[in-house]
C-alpha positions in Angstrom: 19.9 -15.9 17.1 16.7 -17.5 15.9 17.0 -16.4 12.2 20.7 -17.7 12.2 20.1 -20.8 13.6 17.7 -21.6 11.0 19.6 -20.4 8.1 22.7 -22.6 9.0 20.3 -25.5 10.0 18.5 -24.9 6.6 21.8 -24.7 4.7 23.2 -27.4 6.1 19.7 -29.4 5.3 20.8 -28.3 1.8 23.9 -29.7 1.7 23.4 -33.1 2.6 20.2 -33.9 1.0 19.1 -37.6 2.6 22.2 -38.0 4.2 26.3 -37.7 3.8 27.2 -41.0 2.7 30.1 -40.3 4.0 28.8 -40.7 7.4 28.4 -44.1 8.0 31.9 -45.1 7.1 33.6 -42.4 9.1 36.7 -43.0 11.2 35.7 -42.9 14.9 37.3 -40.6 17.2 37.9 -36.6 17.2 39.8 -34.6 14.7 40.9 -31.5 14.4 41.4 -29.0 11.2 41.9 -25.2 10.7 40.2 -22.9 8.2 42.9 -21.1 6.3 42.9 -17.8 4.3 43.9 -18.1 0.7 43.9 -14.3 0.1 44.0 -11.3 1.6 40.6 -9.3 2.5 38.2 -8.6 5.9 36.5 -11.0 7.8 33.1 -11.9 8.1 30.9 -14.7 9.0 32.0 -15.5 12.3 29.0 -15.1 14.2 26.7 -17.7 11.6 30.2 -20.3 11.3 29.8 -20.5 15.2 26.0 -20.9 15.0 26.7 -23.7 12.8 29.4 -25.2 15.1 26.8 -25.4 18.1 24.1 -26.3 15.5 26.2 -29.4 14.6 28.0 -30.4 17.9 31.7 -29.5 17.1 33.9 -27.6 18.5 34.9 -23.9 17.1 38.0 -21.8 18.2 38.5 -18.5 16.2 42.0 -16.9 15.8 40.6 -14.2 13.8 37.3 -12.4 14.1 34.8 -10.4 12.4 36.0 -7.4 11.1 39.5 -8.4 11.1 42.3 -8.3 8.3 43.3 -11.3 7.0 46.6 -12.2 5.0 47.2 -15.4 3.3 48.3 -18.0 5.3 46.3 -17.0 8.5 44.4 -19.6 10.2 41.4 -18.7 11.0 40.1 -21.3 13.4 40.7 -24.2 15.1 37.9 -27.0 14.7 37.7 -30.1 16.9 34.9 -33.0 16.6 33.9 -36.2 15.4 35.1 -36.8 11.5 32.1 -37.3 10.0 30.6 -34.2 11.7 33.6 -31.8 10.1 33.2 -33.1 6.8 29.5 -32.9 6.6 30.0 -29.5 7.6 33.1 -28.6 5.8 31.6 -26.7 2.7 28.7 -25.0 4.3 31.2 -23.5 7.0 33.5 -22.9 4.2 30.6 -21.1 1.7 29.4 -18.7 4.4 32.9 -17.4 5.8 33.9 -16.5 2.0 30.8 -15.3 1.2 30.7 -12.8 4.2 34.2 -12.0 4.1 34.2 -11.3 0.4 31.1 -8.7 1.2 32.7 -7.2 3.9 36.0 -6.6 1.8 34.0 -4.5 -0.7 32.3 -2.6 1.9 35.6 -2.5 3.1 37.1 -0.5 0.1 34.7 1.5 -0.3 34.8 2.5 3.1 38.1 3.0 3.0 38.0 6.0 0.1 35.9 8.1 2.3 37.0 7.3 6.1 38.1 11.1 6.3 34.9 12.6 5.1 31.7 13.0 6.9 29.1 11.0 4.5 27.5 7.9 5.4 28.1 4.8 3.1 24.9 2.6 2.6 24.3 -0.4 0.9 20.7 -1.7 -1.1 17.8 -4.0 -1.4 20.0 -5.6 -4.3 20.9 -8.5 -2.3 20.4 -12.7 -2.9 16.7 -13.8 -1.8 16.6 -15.8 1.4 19.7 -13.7 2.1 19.3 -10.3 2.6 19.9 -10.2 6.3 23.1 -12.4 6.2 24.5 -10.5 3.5 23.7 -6.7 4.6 25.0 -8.5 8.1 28.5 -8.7 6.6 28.3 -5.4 4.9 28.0 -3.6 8.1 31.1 -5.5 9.1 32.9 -4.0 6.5 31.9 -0.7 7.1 28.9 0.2 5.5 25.5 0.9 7.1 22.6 -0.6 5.8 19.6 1.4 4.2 16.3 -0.3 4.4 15.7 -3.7 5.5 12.7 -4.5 3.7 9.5 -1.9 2.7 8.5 -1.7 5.9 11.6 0.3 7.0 10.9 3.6 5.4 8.4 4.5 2.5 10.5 5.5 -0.4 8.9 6.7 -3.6 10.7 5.7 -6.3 10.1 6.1 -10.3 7.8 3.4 -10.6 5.7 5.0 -7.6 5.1 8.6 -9.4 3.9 7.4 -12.3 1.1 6.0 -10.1 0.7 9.8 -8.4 -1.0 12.6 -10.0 -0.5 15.0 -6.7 2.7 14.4 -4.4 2.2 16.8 -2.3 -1.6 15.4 -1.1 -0.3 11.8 -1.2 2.4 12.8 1.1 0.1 14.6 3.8 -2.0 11.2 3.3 1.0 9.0 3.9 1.4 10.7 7.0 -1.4 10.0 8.6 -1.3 6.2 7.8 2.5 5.2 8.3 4.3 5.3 11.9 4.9 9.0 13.2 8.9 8.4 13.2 8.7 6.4 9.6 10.9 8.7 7.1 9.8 9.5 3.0 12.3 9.4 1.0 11.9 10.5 -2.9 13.7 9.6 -5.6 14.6 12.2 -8.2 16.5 12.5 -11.3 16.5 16.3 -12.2 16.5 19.5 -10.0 13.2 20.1 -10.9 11.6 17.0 -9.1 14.2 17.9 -6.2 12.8 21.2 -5.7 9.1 19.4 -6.3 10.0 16.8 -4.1 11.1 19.1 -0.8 8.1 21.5 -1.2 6.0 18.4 -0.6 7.4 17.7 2.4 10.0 14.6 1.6 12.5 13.9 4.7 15.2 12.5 2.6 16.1 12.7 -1.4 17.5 10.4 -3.3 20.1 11.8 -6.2 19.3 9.3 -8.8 21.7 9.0 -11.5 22.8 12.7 -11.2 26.4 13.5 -12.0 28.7 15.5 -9.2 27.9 19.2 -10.5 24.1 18.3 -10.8 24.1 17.0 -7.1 26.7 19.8 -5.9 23.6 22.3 -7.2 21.2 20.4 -5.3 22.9 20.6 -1.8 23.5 23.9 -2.5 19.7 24.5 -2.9 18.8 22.4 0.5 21.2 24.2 2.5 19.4 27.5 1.9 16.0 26.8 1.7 15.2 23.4 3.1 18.0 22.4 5.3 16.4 19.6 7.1 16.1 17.6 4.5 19.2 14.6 4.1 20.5 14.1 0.6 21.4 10.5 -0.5 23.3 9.8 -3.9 22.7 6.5 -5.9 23.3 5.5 -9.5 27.1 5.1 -10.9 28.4 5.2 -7.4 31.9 3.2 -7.1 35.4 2.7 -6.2 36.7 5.1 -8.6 33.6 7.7 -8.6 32.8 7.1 -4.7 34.8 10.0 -3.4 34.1 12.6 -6.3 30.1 11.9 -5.1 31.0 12.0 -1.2 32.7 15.4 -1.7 29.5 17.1 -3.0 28.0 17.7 0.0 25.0 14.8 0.4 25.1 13.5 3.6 24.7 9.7 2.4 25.7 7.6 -0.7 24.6 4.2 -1.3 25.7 1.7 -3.8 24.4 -1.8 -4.8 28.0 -2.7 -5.7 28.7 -3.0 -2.4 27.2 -6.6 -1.9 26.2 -7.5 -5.9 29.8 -7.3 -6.9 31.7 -8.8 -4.3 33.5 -11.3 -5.1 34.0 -14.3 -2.3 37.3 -14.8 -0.9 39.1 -18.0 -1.0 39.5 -20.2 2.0 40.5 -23.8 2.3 39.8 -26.3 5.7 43.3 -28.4 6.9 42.7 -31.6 8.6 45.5 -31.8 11.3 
């Protein structure tokens, strides 16, 4: 909880600059308000909205949770506390839940167009800076599981990389002996060629990069005969209307930066009672 109480202390920092003017010319007493859905979508955010509840000394009751569906109209919870407290914290509160929620409604669909099918859906690095972890945190509540972290999670060799490596197969055994024993390689190829280059090296995962269905069908074919250890990831051109076509070809993972990049945020609205 460390990393989230400092993110909601920092946004809220943000918000207010020197001070709500607001503040000093509040109405004494408690009030109370409810956060209300103003579409339709998943949930998310709950866990950093009730960080920033305790952060802030008000009171926090949700009536929907993380995960859940949401219809317009539902009230997703109940806030008690001083007036000047709510409305300092009525936009950051407000910002995250629809940020989150919006996320987790992508992941959501996508999710949705491949529940029956045994293929994991990962999301990407392409996330906000400052805001990876809070983002790929409501991505996972939607449904999708979340590739690397950061480049320390797994040494992937992208494009970029290769054109910095004259012999894949030596800088692989050289990896090895330098990166954790359980740490995975993962390559990132374009044409069957650099597949077949790529697994004789001794690369853990694959990456289909920008290959259509039939190209990538021919590629799992070829790992199931000769290097069947090997996982097969799609990327590139991956979404809600070509999602399925790639699931069915046999990879065992497909990731898409859509997931989080083109989410769009949800709408909610706070009530004072």
């Amino acid at each position: 909880m460390i990393n989230i109480k400092k993110f909601v202390k920092n946004a809220i920092i943000e918000d207010n600059g020197r001070g709500d003017l607001f503040f000093d010319v509040a109405p004494k007493g408690k009030f109370t308000a409810r956060a209300i859905a103003k579409d339709d979508g998943i949930l998310a955010g709950e866990l950093y909205a009730k960080a920033l509840a305790k952060t802030e000394k008000f009171d926090c009751k949700f009536l929907k949770h993380d995960g859940d569906v949401l219809k317009k109209g539902d009230v997703i919870a109940k806030l008690e506390g001083k007036a000047s407290i709510l409305l300092s914290s009525e936009r950051t509160f407000l910002n995250m839940l629809q940020h989150a929620s919006g996320i987790a409604t992508m992941a959501n669909k996508f999710a949705s167009k491949i529940e029956d099918l045994d293929v994991a859906l990962l999301d990407t690095r392409k996330t906000r800076p400052q805001l990876r972890d809070f983002e790929k945190y409501a991505s996972r509540i939607g449904g999708a599981i979340n590739h690397r972290l950061g480049l320390d999670d797994c040494l992937m060799i992208k494009d970029t990389h290769m054109r910095t490596i004259t012999d894949l197969e030596e800088f692989i055994k050289k990896a090895r002996k330098r990166i954790s024993w359980v740490t995975k390689i993962e390559i990132e190829c374009e044409t069957f060629e650099q597949v077949k280059e790529a697994m004789k090296a001794g690369a853990d995962i694959i990456m289909c990069d920008n290959m259509n269905p039939e190209q990538i069908k021919e590629v799992v074919k070829y790992r199931n005969e000769v290097h069947p250890h090997v996982l097969l990831e799609a990327s590139g051109n991956i979404n809600l209307d070509t999602v399925r076509e790639y699931a069915l070809t046999g990879v065992d993972a497909l990731s898409s930066g859509s997931i989080i990049h083109q989410a769009t945020w949800l709408d909610f609205s706070m009530k004072f009672d």
